[in-house]
C-alpha positions as CSV (number, residue, x, y, z in Angstrom):
1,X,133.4,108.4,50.3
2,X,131.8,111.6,51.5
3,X,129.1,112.0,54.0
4,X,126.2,114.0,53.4
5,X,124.1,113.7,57.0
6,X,124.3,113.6,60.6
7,X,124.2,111.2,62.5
8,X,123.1,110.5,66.5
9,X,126.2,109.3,66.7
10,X,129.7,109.9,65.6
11,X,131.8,107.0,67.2
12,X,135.7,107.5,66.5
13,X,138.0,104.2,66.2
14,X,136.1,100.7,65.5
15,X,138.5,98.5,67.8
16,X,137.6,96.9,70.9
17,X,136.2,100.3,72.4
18,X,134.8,101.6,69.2
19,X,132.7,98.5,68.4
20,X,130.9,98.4,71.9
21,X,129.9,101.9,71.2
22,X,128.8,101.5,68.0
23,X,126.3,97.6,68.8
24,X,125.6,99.2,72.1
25,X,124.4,102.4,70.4
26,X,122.8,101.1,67.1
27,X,120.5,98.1,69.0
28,X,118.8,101.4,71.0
29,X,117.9,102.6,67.6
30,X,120.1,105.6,67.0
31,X,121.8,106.1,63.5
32,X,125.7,106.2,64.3
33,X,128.7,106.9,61.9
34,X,132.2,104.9,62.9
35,X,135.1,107.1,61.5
36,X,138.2,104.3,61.5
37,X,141.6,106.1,60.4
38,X,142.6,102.7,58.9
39,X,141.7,100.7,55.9
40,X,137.9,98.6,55.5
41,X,138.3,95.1,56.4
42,X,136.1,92.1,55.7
43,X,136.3,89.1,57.7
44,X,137.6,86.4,55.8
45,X,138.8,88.1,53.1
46,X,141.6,90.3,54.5
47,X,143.2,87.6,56.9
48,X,145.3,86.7,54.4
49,X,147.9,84.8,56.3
50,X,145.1,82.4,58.2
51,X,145.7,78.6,57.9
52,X,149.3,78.9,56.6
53,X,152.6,77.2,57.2
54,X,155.6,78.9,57.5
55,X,157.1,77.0,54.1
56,X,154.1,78.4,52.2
57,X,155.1,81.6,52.6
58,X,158.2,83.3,50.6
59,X,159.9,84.1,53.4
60,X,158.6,81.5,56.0
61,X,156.6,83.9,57.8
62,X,159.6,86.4,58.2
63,X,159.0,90.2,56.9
64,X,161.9,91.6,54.8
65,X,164.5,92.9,57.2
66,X,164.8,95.8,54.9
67,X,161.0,96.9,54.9
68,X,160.9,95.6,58.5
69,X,163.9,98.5,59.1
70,X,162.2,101.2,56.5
71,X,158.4,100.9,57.4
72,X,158.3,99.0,60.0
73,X,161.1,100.0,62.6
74,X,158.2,100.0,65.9
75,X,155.6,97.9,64.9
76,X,158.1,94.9,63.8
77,X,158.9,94.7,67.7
78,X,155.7,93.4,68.2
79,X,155.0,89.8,69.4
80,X,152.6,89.6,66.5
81,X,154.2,90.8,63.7
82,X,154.9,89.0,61.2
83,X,154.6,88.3,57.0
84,X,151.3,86.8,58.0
85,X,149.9,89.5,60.0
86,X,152.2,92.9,58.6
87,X,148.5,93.8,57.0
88,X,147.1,95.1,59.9
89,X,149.7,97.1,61.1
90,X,150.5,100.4,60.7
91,X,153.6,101.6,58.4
92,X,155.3,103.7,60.4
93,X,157.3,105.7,58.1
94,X,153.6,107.0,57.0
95,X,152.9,107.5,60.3
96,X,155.2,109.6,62.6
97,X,155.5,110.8,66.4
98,X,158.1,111.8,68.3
99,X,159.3,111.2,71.7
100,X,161.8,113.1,74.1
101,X,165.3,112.3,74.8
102,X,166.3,109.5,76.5
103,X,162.1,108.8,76.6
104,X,161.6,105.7,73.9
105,X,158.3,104.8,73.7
106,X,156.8,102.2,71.2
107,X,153.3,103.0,69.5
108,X,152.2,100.0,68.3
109,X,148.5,100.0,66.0
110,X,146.3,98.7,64.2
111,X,145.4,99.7,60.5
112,X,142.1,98.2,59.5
113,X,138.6,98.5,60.8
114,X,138.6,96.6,64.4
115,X,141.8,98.0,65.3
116,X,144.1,96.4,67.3
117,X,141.0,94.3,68.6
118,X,142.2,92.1,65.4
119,X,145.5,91.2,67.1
120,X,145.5,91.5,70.5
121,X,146.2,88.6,73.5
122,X,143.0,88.1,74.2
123,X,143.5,88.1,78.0
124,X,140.3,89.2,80.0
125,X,140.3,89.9,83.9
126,X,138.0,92.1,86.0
127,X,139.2,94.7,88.0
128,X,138.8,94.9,92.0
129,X,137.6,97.1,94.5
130,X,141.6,97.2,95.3
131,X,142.2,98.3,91.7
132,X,139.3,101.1,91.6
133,X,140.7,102.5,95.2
134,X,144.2,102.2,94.7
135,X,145.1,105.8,93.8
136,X,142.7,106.9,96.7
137,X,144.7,104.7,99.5
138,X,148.3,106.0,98.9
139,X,147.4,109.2,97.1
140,X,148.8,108.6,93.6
141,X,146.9,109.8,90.7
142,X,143.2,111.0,91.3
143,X,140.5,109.3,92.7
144,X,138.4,106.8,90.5
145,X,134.9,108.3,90.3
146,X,133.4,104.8,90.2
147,X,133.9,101.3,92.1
148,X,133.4,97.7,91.6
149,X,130.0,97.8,92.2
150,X,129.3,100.4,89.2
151,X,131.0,98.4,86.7
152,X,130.2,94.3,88.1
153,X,126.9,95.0,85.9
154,X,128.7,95.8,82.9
155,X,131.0,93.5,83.1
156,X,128.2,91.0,83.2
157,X,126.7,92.5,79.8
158,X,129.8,92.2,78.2
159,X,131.2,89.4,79.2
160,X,127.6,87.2,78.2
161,X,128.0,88.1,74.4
162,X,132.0,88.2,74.2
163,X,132.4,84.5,75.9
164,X,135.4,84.2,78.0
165,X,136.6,80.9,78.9
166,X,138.2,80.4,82.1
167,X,137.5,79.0,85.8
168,X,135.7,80.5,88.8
169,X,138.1,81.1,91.8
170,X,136.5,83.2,94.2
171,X,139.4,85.5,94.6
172,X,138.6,89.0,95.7
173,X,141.3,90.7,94.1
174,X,140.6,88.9,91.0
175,X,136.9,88.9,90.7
176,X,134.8,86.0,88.8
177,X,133.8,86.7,85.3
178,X,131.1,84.7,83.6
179,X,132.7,81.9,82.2
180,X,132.6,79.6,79.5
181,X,134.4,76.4,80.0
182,X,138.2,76.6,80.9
183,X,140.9,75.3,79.0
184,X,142.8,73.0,79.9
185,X,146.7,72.9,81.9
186,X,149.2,70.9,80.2
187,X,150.5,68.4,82.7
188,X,153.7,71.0,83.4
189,X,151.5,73.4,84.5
190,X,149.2,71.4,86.9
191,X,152.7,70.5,88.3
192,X,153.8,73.9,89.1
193,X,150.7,75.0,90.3
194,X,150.7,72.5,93.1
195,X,154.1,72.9,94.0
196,X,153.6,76.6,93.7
197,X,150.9,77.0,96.0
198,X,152.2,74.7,98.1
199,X,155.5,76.6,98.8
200,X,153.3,79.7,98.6
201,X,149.9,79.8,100.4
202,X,149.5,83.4,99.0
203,X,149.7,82.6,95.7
204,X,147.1,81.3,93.4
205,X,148.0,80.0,89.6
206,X,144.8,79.7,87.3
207,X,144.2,78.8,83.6
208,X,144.2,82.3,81.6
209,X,141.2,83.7,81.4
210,X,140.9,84.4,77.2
211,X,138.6,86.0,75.0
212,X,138.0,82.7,72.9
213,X,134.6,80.4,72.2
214,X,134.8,77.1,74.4
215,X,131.0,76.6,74.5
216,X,129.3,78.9,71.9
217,X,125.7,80.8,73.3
218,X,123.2,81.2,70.3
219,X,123.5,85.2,70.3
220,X,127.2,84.0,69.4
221,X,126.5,81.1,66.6
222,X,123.6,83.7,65.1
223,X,126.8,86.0,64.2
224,X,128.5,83.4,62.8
225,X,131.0,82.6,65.6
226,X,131.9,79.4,66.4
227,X,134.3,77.0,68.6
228,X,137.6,77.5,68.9
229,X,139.6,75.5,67.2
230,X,143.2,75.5,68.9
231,X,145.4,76.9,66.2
232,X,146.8,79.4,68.2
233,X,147.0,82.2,64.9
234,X,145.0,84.2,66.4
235,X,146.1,87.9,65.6
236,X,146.3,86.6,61.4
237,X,141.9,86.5,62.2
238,X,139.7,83.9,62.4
239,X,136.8,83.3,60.1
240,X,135.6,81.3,62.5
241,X,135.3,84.0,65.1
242,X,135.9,82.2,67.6
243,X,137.9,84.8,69.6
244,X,136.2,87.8,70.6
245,X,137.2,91.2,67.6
246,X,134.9,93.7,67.0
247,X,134.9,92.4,63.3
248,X,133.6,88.8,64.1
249,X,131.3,90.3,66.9
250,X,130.7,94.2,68.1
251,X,130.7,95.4,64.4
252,X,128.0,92.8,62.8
253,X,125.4,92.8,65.4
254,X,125.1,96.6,65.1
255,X,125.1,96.5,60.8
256,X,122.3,93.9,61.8
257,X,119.9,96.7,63.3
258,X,120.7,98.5,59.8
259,X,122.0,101.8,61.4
260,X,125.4,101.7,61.2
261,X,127.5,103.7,58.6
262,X,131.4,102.7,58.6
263,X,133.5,105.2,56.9
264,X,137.2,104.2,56.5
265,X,140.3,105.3,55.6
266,X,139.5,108.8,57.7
267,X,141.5,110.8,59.9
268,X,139.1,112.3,62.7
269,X,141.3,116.0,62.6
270,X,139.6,117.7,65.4
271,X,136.7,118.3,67.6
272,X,134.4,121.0,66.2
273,X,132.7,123.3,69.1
274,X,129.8,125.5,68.9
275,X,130.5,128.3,70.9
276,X,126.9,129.4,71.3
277,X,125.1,125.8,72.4
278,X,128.6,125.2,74.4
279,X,128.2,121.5,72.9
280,X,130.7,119.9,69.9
281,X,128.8,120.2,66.9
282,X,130.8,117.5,65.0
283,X,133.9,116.5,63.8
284,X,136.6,117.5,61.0
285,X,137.8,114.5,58.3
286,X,140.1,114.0,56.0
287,X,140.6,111.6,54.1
288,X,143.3,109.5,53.8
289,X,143.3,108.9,50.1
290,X,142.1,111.9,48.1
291,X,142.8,114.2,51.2
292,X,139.4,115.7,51.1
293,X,138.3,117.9,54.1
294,X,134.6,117.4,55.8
295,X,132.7,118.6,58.8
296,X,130.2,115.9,59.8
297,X,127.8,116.8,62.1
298,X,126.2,114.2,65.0
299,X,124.2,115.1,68.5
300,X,127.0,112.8,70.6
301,X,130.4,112.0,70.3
302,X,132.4,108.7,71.3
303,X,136.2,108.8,71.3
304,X,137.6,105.4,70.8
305,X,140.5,105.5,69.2
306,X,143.2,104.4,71.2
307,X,144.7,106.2,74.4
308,X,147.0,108.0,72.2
309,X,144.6,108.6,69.1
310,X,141.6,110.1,71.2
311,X,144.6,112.7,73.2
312,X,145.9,113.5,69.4
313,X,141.8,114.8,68.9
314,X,141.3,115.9,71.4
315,X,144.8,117.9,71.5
316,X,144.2,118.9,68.5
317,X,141.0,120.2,68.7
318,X,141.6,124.2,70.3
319,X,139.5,126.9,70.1
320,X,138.8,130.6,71.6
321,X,136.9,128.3,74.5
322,X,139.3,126.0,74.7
323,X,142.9,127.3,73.5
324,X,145.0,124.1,75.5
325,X,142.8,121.4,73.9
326,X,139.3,119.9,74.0
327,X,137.5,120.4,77.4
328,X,140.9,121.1,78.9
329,X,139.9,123.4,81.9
330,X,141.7,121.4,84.6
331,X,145.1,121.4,82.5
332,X,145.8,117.9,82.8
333,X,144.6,116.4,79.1
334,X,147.2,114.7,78.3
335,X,149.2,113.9,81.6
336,X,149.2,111.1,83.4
337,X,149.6,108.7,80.7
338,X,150.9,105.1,81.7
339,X,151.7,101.5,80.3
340,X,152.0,98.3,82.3
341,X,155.8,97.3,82.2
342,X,157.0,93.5,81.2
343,X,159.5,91.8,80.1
344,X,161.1,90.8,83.2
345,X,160.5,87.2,84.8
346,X,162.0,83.6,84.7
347,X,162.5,80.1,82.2
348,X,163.6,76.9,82.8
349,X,163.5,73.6,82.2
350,X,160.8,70.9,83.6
351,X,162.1,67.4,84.0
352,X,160.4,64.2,83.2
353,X,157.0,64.3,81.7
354,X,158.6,62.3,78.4
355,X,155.3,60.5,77.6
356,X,152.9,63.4,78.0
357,X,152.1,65.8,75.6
358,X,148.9,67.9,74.7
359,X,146.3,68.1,72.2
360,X,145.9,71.3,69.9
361,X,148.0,74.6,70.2
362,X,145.9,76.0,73.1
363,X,145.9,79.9,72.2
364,X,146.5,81.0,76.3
365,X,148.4,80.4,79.0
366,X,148.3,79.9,82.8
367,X,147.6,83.5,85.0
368,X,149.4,83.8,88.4
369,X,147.3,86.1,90.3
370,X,148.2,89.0,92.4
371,X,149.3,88.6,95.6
372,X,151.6,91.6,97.0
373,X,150.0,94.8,98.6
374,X,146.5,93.3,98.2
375,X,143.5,95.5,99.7
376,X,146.4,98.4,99.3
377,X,148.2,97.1,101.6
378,X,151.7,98.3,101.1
379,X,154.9,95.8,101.9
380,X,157.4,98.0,102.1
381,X,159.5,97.5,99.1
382,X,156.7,99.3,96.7
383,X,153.3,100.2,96.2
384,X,150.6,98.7,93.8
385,X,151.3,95.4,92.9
386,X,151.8,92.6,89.7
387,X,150.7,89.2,88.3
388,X,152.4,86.9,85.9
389,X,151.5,84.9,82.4
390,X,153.5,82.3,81.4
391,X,153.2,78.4,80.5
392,X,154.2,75.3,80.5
393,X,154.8,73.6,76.7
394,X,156.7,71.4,75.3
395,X,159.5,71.8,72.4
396,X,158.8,71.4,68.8
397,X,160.3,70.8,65.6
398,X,161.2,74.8,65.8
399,X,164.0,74.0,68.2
400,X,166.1,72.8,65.1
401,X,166.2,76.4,63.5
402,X,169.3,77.9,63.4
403,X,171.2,74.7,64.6
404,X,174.6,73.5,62.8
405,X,172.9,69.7,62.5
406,X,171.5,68.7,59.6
407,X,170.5,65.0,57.3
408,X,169.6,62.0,58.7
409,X,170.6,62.5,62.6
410,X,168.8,66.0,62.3
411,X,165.6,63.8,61.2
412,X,165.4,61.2,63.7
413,X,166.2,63.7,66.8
414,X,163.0,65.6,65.4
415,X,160.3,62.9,65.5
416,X,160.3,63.3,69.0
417,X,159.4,66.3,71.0
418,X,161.7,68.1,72.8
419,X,161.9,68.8,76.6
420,X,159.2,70.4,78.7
421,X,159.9,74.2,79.7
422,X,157.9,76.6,82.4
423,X,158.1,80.4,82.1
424,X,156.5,82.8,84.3
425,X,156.7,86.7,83.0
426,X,155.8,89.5,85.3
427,X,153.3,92.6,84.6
428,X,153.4,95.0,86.9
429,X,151.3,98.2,87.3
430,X,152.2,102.3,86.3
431,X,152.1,104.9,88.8
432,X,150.0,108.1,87.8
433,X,152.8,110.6,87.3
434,X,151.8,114.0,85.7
435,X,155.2,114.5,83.9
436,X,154.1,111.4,81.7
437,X,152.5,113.2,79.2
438,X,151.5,113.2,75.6
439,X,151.6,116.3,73.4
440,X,151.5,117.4,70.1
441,X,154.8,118.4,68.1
442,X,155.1,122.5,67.9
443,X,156.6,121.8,64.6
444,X,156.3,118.7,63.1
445,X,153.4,117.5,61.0
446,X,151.9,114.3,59.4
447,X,151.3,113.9,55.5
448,X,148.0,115.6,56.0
449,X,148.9,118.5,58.2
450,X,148.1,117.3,61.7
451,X,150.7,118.1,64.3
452,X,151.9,114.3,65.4
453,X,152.1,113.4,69.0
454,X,155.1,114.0,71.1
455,X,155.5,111.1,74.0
456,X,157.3,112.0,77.5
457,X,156.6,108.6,79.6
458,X,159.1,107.1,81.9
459,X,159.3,104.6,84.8
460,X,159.7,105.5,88.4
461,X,161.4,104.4,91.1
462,X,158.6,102.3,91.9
463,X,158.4,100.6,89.0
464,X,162.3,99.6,88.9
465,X,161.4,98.4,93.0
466,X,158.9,96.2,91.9
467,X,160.9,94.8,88.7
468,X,163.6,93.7,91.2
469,X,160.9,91.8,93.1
470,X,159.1,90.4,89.8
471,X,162.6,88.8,89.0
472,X,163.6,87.4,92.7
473,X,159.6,85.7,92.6
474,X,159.5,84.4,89.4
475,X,163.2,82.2,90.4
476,X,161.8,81.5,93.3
477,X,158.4,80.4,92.3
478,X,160.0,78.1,89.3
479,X,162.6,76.5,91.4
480,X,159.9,75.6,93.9
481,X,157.9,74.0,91.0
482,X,160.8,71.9,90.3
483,X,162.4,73.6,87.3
484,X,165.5,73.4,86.6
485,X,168.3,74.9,84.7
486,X,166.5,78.3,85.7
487,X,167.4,81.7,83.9
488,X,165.7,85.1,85.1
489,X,166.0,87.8,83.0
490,X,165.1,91.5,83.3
491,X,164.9,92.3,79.8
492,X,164.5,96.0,78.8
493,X,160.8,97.3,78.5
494,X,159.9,100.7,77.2
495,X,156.8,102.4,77.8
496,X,154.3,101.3,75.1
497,X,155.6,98.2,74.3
498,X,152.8,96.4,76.4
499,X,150.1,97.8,74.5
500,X,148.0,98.7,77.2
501,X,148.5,102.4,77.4
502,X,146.0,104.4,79.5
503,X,145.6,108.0,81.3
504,X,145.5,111.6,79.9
505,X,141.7,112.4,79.8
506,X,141.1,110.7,83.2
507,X,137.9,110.2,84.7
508,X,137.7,111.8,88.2
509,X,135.1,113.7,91.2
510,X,136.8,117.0,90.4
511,X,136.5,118.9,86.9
512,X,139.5,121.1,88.4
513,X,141.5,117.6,88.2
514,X,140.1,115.7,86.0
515,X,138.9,115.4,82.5
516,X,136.0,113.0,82.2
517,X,133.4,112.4,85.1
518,X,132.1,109.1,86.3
519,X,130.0,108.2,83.0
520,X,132.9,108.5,80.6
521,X,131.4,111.8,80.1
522,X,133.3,115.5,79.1
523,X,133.3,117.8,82.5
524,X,133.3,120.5,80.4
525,X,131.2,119.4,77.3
526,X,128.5,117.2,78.1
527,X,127.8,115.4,74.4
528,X,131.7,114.3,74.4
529,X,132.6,110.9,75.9
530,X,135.6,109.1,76.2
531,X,135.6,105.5,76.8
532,X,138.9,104.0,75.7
533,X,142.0,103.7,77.5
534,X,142.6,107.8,78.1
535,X,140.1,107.5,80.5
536,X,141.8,105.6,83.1
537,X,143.2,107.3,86.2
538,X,145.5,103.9,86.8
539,X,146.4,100.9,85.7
540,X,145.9,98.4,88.0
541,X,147.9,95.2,86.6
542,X,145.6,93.2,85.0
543,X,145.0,93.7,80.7
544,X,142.7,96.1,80.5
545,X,140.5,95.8,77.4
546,X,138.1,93.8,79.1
547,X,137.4,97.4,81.3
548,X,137.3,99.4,78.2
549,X,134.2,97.1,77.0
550,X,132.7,97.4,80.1
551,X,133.0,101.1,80.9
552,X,132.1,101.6,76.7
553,X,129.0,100.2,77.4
554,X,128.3,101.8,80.9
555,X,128.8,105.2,79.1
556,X,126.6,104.0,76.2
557,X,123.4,103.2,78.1
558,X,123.8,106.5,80.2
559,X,124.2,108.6,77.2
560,X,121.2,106.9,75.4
561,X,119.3,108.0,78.8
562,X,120.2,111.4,78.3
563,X,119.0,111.7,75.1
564,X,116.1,110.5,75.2
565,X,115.7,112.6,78.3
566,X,115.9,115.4,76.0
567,X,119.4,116.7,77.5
568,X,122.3,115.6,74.9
């Protein structure tokens, strides 16, 4: 497909960032182009592994160990990844980078228009005051440009037409969103969080707050969403789209105003800069199939395409002006990148409870919010601070696999459930260091001649503190909630593997320090914005994609201002 105009707007990656852009965009009447690396997708159609078993699948939901090893060797690693799902993820033998020694870092994607938005957790918390002003109070990283107060508006907007179900708890490090009903605890978890908060004043455990449909508005049945249904497969899609993707949601209600163009299966190559105007003129394509070259031309630009996929562009994308990479004048695109780090927490066993059970398979958990170094306080032991997820469920049929028992004992042990277990898994915030950094390869190429990006991210001393003290809670925490048989673990976790990368084209007062001002916005070129996760200047330790929504549409109406103002 070749494209023979230009457009207002040239919005790059159609996932949770992209999508805002583009509705956001389209419903103030401006013609925009969405440039998606991956494949089209059509809801529906392409979830091609929704309402199926395991035994009606070949391989029971399993992916070949032998593709898994030859295509697959990162994105298999994923929680989601499986024969059901392997559709929308990227091969990565097609699909190279590189990191340094002793450095492993997992790049997991999306390869389909909506992104990872498709397949992600679905976990939605606002950010605090103490998140915004973190780096600010002990001097790590630069200072947010912005504060709760320039985003609570936003997250408002967004929140309204996504739906998030989950309960009000007047916390101020965890601020309110605007709910739709909560799900409900299992009978474990309303245990452990009375015992919990008992033992531990401190600490408050809440039903997770989740991008899914519990009470559907009318903007939300008019697009064809609907209720969730509790089959907890979420990342195969829903055709009832009943959790929040920009495929069920973002992505429809902008084709609705008729301005949208979606052009797939397109590599966005570079950035390219008029030199006389001192504004990015468009961008370079190819395309992924015929591997056909074309400069498309647009008035604005939005990078969404991932933290790493918008510092590949914009990497990428030198010139006379700027010979380091787009809009580089402070030197630090590309530093500063950061991931939350997991995998570390506690299981166990929940006596009693034999004649409970639940209804559905609820897709969330319970949250447990944070609690150490609030208001930046700092406790001594580290700085910055960590929540957990978990739950409390009980065992299935699925505890037979891979047993030695089998006939008629094996069949009447199954028809009743299993025991009750409680699991609490930390995540913990990043640190801004400027030796994390993404860069491209001097040497090495993709199939279609763009250098691939080179990662350098590590964990810090702080971050190994703060795993020590994610470990010691979690036991704690579950042995005050009366579980028993208790195993911590402290499982390795390398950078990436969360899936919530942020940083390197952070947003920041200073253009001699930063890379994008308080609107999202280029210091150095005023009609580029970048509003996924390279614009963050930390972490904090909540998910973040609820943020990227938010800022996406902050940016949005304040580039729409500006040109209708006449000055983009």
């Amino acid at each position: 497909m070749s494209i023979d105009q230009s457009f207002d707007v040239i919005v790059v990656g159609s996932g949770m960032s992209g999508g805002w852009a583009a509705k956001e965009f389209c419903e103030r009447g401006m013609k925009v182009l969405v440039i998606e690396r991956g494949k089209k997708t059509e809801r529906s159609v392409d979830y091609v592994g929704e309402n199926k078993e395991p035994w009606d699948m070949p391989l029971r939901d399993r992916v070949d160990p032998k593709l898994a090893e030859s295509d697959y060797p990162v994105q298999s690693t994923c929680y989601a990844f499986r024969e059901s799902t392997r559709n929308f993820f990227i091969n990565d033998r097609e699909n190279p980078y590189s990191h340094a020694e002793g450095a492993p870092f997992s790049w997991l994607r999306g390869d389909q228009v909506g992104g990872k938005s498709l397949m992600w957790a679905r976990q939605s918390y606002r950010w605090s005051d103490t998140d915004f002003g973190a780096n600010k109070a002990d001097g790590h990283g630069t200072d947010w440009p912005i504060r709760y107060a320039d985003v609570q508006p936003w997250y408002d907007h967004v929140e309204r037409f996504v739906g998030i179900s989950g309960s009000a708890e007047g916390l101020p490090q965890l601020p309110d969103s605007i709910f739709q009903p909560p799900m409900e605890m299992t009978c474990v978890e309303k245990e452990a969080k009375a015992k919990i908060e008992a033992a531990f004043p401190d600490r408050k455990l809440i039903i997770g707050r989740a991008a899914h449909l519990t009470q559907p508005t009318e903007e939300q049945l008019a697009l064809g969403r609907g209720t969730c249904q509790f089959r907890n497969q979420c990342e195969r899609g829903c055709s009832f789209g009943a959790y929040f993707s920009s495929v069920a949601a973002t992505l429809p209600a902008a084709e609705n105003t008729g301005n949208l163009t979606i052009l797939p299966d397109s590599h966005v190559e570079r950035i390219v800069y008029d030199p006389a105007t001192k504004r990015a003129s468009g961008v370079q394509v190819v395309n992924r199939k015929t591997r056909e070259r074309q400069e498309i031309g647009a008035r604005v630009i939005f990078l969404c395409a991932s933290t790493i996929g918008t510092l590949q562009v914009l990497l990428n994308s030198t010139s006379e002006a700027f010979p380091e990479g787009f809009g580089n004048s402070s030197g630090v695109l590309g530093r500063y990148v950061m991931d939350h780090h997991h995998r570390v927490g506690a299981r166990g066993r929940m006596p009693g409870f034999e004649d409970k059970y639940y209804a559905g398979r609820r897709p969330n958990g319970i949250y447990l919010v944070r609690y150490a170094n609030i208001d930046n306080r700092t406790d001594g032991e580290f700085l910055r601070g960590y929540a957990f997820q978990g739950g409390g469920e009980r065992s299935s049929w699925t505890r037979a696999l891979g047993g030695g028992d089998f006939g008629a004992d094996l069949k009447d042990s199954l028809r009743t459930p299993g025991p009750w277990y409680f699991n609490l898994q930390g995540f913990g915030e990043h640190l801004p260091n400027a030796d994390n950094r993404v860069t491209l390869h001097k040497s090495n190429t993709d199939d279609f001649g763009i250098p691939i990006p080179h990662m350098e991210i590590r964990w810090g001393e702080n971050e190994r503190k703060m795993r020590k003290a994610m470990r010691r809670d979690a036991e704690a925490m579950l042995e005050a909630a009366g579980v028993v048989d208790i195993e911590s673990f402290e499982n390795e976790a390398t950078p990436g593997h969360c899936i919530h990368e942020m940083g390197g084209a952070r947003m920041g007062h200073d253009p001699k320090t930063s890379v994008l001002n308080r609107w999202n916005q280029s210091h150095d070129v005023a009609n580029v914005f970048a509003t996924d996760g390279s614009a963050f200047a930390s972490t904090a330790c909540q998910n973040p994609s609820l943020t990227f929504m938010a800022l996406t549409a902050r940016a949005v109406d304040y580039a729409a201002r500006q040109m209708q103002e006449g000055q983009l």
